[in-house]
MARTORMI-235889 format. One record per residue: residue number from 0; z, x, y of N, C-alpha, C in turn; residue in one letter. Coordinates in pm, 1 decimal. Layout:
% residues N
+------+----------+----------+----------+----------+----------+----------+----------+----------+----------+------+
! resi !     n.pz !     n.px !     n.py !    ca.pz !    ca.px !    ca.py !     c.pz !     c.px !     c.py ! resn !
+------+----------+----------+----------+----------+----------+----------+----------+----------+----------+------+
!  NUM !        Z !        X !        Y !        Z !        X !        Y !        Z !        X !        Y !    A !
...
+------+----------+----------+----------+----------+----------+----------+----------+----------+----------+------+
END
This chain:
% residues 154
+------+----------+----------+----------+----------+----------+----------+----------+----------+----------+------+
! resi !     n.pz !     n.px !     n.py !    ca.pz !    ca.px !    ca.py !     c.pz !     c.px !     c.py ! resn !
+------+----------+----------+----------+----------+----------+----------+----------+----------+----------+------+
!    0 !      0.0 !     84.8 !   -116.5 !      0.0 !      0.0 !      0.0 !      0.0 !     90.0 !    123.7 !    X !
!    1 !    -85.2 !     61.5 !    219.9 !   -117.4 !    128.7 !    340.4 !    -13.7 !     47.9 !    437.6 !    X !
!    2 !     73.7 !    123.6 !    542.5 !    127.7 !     86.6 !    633.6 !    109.7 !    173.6 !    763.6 !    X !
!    3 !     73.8 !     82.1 !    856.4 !     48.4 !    114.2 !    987.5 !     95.4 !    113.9 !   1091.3 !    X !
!    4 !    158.6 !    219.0 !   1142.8 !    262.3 !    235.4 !   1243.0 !    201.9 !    271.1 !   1391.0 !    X !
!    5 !    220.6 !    190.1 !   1479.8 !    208.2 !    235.5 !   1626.5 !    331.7 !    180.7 !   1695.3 !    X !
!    6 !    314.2 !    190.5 !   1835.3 !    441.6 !    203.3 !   1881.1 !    385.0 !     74.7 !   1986.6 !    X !
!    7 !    506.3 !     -1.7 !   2005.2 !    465.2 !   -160.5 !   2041.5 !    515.7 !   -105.0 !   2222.4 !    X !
!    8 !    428.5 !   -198.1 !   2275.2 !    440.3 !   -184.4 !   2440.7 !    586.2 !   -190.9 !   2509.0 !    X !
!    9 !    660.5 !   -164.4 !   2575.0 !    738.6 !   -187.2 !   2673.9 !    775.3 !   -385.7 !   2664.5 !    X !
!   10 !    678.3 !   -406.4 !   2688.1 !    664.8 !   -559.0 !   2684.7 !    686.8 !   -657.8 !   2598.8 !    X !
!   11 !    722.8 !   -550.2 !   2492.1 !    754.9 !   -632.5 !   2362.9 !    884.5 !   -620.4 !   2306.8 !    X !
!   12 !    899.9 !   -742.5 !   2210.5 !   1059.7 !   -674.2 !   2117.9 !   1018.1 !   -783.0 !   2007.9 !    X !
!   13 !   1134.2 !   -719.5 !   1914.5 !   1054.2 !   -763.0 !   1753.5 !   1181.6 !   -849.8 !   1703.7 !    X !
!   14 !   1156.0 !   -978.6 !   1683.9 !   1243.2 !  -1090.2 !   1669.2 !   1327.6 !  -1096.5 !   1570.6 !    X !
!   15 !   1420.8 !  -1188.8 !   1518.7 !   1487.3 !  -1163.5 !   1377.0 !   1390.0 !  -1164.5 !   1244.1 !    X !
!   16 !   1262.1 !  -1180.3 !   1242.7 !   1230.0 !  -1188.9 !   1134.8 !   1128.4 !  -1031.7 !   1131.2 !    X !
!   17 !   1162.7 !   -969.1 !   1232.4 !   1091.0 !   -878.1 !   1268.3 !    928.9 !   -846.3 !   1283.5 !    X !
!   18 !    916.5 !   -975.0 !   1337.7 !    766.9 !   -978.7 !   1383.5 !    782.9 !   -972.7 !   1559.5 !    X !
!   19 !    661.3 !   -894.0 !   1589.2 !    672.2 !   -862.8 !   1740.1 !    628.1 !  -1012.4 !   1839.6 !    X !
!   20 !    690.5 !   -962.9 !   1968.6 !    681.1 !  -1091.7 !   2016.4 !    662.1 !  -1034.4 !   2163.1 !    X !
!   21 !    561.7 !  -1051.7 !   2240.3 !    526.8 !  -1038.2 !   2431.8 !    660.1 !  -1026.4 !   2462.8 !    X !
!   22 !    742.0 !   -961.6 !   2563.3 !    855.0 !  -1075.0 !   2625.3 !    808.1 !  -1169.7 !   2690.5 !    X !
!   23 !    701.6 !  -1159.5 !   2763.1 !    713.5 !  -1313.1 !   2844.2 !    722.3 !  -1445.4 !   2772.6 !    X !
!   24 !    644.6 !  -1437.5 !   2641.3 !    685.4 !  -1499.7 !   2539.1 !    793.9 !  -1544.9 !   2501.2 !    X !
!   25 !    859.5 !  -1453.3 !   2460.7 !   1019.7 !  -1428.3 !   2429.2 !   1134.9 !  -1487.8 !   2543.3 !    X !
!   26 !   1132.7 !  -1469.9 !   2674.6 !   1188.0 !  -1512.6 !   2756.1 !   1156.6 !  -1657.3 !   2774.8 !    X !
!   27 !   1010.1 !  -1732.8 !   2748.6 !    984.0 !  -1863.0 !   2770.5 !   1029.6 !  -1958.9 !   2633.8 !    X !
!   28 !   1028.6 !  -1859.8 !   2501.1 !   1080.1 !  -1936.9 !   2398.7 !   1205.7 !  -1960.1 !   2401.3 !    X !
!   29 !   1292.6 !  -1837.9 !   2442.3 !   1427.3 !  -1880.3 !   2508.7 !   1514.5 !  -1980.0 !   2586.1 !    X !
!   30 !   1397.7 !  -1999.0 !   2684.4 !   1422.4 !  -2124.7 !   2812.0 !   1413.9 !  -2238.7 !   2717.6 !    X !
!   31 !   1302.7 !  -2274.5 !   2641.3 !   1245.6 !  -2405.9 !   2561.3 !   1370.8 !  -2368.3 !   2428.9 !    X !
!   32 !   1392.4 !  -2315.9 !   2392.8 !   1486.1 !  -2345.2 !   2277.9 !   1643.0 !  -2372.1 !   2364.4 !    X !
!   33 !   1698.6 !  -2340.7 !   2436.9 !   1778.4 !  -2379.7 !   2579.2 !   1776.5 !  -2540.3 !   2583.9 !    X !
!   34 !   1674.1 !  -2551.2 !   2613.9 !   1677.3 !  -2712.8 !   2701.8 !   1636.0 !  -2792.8 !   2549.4 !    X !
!   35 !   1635.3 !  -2778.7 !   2419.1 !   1649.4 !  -2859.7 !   2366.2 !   1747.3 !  -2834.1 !   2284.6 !    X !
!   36 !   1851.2 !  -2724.3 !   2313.0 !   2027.8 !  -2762.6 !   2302.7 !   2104.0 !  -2800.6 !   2403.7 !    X !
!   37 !   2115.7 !  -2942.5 !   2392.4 !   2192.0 !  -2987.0 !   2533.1 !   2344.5 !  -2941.7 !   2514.4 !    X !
!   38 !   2387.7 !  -2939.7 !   2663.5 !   2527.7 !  -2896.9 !   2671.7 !   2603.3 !  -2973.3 !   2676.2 !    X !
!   39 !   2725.2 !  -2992.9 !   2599.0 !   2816.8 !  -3087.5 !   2560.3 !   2945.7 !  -3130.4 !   2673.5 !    X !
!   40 !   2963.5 !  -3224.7 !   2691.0 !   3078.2 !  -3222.9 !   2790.6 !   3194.5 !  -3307.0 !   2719.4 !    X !
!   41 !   3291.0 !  -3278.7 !   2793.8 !   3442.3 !  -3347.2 !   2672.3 !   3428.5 !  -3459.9 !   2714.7 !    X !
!   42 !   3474.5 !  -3530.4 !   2614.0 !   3426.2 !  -3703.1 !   2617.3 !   3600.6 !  -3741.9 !   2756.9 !    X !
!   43 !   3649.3 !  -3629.5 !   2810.5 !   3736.3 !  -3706.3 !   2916.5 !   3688.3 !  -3678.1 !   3040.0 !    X !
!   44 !   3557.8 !  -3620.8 !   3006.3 !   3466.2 !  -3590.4 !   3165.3 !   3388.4 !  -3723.1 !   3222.5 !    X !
!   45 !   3391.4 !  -3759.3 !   3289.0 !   3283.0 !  -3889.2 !   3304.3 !   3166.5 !  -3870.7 !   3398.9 !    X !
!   46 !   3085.1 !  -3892.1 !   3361.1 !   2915.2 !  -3835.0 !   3377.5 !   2897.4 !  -3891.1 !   3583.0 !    X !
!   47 !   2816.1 !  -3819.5 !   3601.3 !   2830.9 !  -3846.3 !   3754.6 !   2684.0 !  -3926.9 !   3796.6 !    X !
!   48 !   2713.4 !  -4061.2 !   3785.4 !   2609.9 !  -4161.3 !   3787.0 !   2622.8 !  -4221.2 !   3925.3 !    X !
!   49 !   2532.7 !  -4252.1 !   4004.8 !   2543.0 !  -4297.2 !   4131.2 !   2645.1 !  -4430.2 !   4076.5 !    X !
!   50 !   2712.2 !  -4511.4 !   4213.4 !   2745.0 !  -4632.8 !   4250.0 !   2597.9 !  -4749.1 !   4185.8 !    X !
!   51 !   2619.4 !  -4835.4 !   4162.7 !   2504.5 !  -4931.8 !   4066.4 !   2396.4 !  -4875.6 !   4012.8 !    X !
!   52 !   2384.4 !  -4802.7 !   3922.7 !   2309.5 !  -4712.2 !   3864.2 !   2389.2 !  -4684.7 !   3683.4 !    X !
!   53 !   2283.3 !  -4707.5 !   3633.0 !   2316.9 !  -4619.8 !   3470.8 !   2199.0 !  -4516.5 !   3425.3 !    X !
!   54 !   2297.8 !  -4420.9 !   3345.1 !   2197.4 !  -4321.5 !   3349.5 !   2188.1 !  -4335.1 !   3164.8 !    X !
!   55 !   2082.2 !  -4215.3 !   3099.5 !   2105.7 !  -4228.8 !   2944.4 !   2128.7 !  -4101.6 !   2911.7 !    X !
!   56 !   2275.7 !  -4072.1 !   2794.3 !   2315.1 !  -3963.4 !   2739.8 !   2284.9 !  -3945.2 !   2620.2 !    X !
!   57 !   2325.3 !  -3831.1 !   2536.2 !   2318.0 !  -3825.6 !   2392.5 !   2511.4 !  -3827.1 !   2377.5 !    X !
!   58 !   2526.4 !  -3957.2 !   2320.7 !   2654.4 !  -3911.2 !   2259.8 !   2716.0 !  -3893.0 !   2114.8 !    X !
!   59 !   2844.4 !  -3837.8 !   2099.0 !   2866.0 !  -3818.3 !   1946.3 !   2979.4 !  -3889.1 !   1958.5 !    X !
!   60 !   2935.1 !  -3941.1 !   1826.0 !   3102.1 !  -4012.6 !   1779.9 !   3093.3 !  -3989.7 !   1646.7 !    X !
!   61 !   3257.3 !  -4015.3 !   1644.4 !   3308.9 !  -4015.6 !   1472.5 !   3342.8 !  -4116.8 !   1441.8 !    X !
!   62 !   3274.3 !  -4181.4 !   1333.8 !   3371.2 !  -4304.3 !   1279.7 !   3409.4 !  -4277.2 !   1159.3 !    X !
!   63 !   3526.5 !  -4343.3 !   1170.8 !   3654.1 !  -4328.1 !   1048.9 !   3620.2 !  -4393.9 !    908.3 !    X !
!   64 !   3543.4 !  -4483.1 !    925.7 !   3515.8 !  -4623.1 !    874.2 !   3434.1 !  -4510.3 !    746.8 !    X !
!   65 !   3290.2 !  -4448.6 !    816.8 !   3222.5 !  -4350.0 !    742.0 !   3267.6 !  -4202.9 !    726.1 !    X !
!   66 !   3355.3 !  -4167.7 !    791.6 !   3354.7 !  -4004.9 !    777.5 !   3234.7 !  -3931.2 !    811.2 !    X !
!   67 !   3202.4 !  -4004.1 !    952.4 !   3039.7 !  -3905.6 !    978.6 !   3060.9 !  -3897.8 !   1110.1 !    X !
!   68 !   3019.5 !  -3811.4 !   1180.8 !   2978.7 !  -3781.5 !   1275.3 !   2852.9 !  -3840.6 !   1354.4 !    X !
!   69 !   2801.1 !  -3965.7 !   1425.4 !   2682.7 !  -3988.9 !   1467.9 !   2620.1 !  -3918.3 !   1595.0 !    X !
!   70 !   2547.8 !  -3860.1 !   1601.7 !   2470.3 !  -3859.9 !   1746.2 !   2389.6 !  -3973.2 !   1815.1 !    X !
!   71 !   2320.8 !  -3999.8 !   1927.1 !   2243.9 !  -4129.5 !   1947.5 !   2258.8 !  -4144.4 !   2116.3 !    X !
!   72 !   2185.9 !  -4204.5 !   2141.1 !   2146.6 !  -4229.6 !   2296.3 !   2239.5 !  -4346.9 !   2355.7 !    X !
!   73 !   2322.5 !  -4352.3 !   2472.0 !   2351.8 !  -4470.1 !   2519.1 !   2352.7 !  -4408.7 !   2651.1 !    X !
!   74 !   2374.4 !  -4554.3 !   2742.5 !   2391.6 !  -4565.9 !   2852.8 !   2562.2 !  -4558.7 !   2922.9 !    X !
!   75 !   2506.3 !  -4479.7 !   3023.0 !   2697.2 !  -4492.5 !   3095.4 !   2639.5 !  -4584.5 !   3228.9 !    X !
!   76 !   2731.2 !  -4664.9 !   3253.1 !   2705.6 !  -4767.9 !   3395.6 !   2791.6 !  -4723.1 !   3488.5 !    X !
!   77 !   2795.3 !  -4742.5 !   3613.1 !   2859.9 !  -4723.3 !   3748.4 !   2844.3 !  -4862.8 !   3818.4 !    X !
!   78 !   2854.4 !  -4941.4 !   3740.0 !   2784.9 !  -5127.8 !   3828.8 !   2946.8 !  -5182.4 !   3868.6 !    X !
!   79 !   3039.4 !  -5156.7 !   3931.2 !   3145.7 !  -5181.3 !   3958.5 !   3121.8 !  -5344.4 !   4033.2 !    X !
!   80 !   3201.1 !  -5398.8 !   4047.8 !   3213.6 !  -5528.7 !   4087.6 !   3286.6 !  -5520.6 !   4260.1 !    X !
!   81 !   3243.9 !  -5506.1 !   4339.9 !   3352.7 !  -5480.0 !   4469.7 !   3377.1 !  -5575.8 !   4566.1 !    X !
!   82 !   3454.6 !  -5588.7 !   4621.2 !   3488.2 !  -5807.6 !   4693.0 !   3486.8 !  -5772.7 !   4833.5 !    X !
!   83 !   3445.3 !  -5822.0 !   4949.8 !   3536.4 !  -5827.6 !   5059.5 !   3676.8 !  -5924.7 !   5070.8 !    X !
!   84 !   3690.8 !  -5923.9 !   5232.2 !   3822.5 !  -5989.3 !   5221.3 !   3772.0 !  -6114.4 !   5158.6 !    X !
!   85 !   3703.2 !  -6195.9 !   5164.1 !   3679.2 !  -6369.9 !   5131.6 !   3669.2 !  -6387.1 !   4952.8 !    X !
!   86 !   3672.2 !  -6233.2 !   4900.6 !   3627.0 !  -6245.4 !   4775.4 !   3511.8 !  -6282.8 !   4712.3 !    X !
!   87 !   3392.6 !  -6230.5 !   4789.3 !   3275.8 !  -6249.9 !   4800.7 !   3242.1 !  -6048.0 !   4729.1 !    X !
!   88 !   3130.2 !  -6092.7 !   4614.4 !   3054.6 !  -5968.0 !   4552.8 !   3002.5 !  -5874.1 !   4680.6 !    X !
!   89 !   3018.7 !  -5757.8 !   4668.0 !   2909.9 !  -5646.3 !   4793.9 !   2854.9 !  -5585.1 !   4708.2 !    X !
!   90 !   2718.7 !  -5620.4 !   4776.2 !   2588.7 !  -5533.0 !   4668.5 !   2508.6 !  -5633.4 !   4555.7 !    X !
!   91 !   2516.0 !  -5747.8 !   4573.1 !   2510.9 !  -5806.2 !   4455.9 !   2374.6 !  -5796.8 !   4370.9 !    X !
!   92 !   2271.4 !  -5704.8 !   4460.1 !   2160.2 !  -5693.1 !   4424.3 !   2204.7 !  -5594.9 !   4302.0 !    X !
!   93 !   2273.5 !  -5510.4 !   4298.4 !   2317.4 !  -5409.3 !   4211.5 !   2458.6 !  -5447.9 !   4136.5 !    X !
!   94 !   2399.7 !  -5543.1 !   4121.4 !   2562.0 !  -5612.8 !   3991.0 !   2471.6 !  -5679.4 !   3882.4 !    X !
!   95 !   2599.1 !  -5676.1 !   3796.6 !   2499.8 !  -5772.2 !   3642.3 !   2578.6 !  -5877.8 !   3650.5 !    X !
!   96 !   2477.5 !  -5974.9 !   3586.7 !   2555.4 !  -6096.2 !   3585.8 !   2604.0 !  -6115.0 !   3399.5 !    X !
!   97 !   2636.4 !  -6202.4 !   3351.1 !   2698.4 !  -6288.6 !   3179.3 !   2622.1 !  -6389.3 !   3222.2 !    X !
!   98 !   2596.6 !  -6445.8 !   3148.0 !   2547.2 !  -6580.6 !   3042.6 !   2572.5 !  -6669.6 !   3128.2 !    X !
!   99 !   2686.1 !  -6668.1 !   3180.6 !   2736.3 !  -6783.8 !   3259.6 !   2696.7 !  -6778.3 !   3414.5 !    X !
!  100 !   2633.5 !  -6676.2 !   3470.8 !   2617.4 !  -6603.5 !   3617.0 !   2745.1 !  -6588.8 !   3688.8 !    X !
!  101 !   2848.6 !  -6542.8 !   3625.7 !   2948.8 !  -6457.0 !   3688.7 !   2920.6 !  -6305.7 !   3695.9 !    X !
!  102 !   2953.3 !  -6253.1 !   3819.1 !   2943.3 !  -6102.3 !   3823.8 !   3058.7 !  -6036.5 !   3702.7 !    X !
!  103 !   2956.5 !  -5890.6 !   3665.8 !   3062.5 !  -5841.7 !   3563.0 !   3093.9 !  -5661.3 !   3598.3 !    X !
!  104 !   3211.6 !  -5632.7 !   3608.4 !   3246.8 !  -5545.6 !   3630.4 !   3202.5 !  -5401.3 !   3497.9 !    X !
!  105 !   3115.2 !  -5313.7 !   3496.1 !   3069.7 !  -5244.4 !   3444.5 !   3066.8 !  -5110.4 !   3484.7 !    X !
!  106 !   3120.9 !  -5061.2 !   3413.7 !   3177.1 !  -4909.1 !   3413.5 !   3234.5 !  -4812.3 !   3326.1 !    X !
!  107 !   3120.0 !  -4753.0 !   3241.6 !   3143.1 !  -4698.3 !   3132.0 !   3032.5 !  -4696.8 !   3031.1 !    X !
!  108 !   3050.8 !  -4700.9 !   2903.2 !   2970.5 !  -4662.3 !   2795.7 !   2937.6 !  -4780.3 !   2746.0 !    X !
!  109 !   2814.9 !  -4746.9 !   2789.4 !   2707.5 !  -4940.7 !   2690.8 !   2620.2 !  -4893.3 !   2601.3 !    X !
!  110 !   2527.5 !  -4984.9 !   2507.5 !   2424.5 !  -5000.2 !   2498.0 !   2332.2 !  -5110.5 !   2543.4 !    X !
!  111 !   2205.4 !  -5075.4 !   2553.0 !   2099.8 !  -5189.3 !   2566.6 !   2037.1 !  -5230.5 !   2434.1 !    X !
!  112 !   2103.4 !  -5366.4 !   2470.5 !   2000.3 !  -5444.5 !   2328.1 !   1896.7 !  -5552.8 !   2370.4 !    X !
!  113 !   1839.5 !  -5570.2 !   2292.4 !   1710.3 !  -5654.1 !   2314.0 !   1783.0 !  -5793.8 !   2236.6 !    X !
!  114 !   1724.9 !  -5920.6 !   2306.4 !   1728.7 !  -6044.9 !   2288.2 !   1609.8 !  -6114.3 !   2280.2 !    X !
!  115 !   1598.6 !  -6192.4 !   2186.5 !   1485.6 !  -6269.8 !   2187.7 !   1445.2 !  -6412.9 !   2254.7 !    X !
!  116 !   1570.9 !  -6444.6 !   2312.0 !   1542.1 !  -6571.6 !   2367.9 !   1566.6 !  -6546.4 !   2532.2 !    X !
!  117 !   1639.9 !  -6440.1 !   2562.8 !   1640.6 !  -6367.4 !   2698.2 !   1619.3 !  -6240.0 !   2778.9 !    X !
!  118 !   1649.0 !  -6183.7 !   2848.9 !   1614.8 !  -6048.1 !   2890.4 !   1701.9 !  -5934.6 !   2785.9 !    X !
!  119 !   1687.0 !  -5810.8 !   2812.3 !   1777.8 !  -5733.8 !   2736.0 !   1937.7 !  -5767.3 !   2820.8 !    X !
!  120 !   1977.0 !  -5715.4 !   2706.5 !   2130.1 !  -5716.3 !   2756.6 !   2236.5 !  -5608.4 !   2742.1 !    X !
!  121 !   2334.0 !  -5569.6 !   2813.6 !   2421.7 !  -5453.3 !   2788.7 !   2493.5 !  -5496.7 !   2686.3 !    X !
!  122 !   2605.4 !  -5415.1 !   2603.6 !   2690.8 !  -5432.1 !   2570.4 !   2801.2 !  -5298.7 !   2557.5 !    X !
!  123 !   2929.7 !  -5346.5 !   2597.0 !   3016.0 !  -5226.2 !   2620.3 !   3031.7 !  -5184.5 !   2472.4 !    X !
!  124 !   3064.6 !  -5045.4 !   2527.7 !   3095.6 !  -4935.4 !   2369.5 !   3237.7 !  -4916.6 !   2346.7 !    X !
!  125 !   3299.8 !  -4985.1 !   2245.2 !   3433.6 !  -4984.9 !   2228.4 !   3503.8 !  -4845.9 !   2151.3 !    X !
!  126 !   3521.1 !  -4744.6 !   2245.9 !   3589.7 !  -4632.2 !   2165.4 !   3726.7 !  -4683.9 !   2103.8 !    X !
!  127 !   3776.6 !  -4629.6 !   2006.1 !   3942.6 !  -4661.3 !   1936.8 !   3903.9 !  -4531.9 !   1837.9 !    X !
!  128 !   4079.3 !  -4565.9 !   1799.3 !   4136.8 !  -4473.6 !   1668.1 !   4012.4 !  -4478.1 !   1560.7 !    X !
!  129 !   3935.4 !  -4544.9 !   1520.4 !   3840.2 !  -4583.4 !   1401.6 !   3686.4 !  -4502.9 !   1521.3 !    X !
!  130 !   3664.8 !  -4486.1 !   1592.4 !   3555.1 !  -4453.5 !   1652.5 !   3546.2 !  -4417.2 !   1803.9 !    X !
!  131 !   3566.1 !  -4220.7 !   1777.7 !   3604.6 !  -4188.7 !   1876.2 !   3488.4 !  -4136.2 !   1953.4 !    X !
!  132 !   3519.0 !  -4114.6 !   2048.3 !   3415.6 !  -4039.0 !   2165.3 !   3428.2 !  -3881.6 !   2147.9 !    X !
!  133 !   3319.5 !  -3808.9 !   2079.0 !   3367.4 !  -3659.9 !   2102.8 !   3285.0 !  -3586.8 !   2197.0 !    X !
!  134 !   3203.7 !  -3641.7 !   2274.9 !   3123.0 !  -3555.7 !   2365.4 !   3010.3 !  -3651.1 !   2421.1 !    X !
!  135 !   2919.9 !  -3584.5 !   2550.6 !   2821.3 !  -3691.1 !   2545.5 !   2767.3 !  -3522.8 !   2640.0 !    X !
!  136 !   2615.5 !  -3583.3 !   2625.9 !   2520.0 !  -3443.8 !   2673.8 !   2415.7 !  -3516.8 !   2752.0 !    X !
!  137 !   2334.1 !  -3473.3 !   2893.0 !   2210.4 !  -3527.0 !   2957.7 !   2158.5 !  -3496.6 !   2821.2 !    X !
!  138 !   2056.3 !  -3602.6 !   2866.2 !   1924.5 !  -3647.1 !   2774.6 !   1823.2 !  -3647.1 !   2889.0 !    X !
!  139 !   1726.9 !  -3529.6 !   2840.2 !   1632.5 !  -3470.7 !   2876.9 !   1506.7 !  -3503.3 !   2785.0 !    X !
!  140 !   1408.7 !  -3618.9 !   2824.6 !   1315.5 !  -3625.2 !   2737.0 !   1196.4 !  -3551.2 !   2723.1 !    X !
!  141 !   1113.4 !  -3512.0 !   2609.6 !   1041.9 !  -3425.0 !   2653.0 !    918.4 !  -3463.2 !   2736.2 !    X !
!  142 !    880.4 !  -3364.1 !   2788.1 !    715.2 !  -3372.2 !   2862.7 !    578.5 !  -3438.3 !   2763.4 !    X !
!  143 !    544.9 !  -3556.6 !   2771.1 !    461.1 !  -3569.2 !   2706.6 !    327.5 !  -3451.3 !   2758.5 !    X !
!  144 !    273.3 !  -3407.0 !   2653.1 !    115.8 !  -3345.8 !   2637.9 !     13.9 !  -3368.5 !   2601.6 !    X !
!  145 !     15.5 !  -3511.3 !   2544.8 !   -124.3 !  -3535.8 !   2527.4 !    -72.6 !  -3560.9 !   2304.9 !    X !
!  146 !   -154.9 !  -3620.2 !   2256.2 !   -187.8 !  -3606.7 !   2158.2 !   -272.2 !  -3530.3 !   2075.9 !    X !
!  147 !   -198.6 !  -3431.5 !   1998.5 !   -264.0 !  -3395.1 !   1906.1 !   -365.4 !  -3459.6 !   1793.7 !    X !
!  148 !   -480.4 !  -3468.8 !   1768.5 !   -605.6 !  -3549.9 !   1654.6 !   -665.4 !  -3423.3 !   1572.7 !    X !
!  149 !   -674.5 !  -3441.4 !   1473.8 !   -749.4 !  -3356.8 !   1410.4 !   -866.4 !  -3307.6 !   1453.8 !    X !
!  150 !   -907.8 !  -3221.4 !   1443.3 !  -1028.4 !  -3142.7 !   1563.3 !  -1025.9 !  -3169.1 !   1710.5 !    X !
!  151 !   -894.6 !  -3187.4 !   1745.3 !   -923.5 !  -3170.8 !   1872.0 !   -801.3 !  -3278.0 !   1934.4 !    X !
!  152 !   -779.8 !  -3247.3 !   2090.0 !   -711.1 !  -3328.3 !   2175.4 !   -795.7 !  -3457.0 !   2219.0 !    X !
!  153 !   -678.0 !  -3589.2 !   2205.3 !   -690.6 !  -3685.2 !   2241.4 !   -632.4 !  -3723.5 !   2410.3 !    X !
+------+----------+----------+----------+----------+----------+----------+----------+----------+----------+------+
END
């Protein structure tokens, strides 16, 4: 077996599997392997969502029930309910209403579910002893590029 030795550029470095790699390469695979490990925050941090605004996280929980660990997407809300003196809603453009059209005070960990006979709807996320909160991370979706087709871009 013939082996061929030269000496790799300045510009390069040779990865764990010891195949060579550009750095600029190397530095951009870095960034992209980065941003699709999101960074975890302690589930007693609370995410910094404007005033009537929800944003979407990745969170983890444990339930007791299974002995598993889930990951999964939900929403945190900031839709607070706020009165003047007369006890009249402020903002009401940015409040949710119930079933019944009472304003509802929302603040915290939901999901969105779909209904078939009405619009989607929130529903709060009940942490307890049986299903805890261990972290929640931005959710960063990726850049769409186009579709890949066999012979070629779609």
């Amino acid at each position: 077996m013939n082996v061929i030795r030269f000496k790799a550029p300045s510009t390069c470095r040779v990865d764990a599997r010891g195949a060579l790699v550009q750095y600029c390469d190397y530095r951009k695979l870095e960034l992209e392997l980065a941003a699709l490990k999101p960074l975890w925050q302690s589930p007693e941090t609370i995410p910094a969502v404007p005033v009537g605004e929800e944003q979407e996280f990745w969170i983890a929980v444990h339930s007791q029930h299974t002995n598993k660990t889930h990951v999964y997407l939900a929403q945190y809300q900031n839709r607070p309910v706020n009165l003047d003196e007369d006890g009249e809603p402020i903002g009401d453009e940015d409040l949710l209403i119930d079933v019944d059209g009472e304003y509802v005070n929302s603040v915290g960990w939901v999901m969105n579910r779909q209904h078939t006979d009405f619009d989607n709807y929130y529903e709060k996320i009940d942490f307890n002893s049986d299903y805890q909160l261990l972290g929640w991370a931005n959710y960063q979706p990726p850049a769409f590029e186009g579709v890949v087709i066999e012979g070629g871009a779609a």
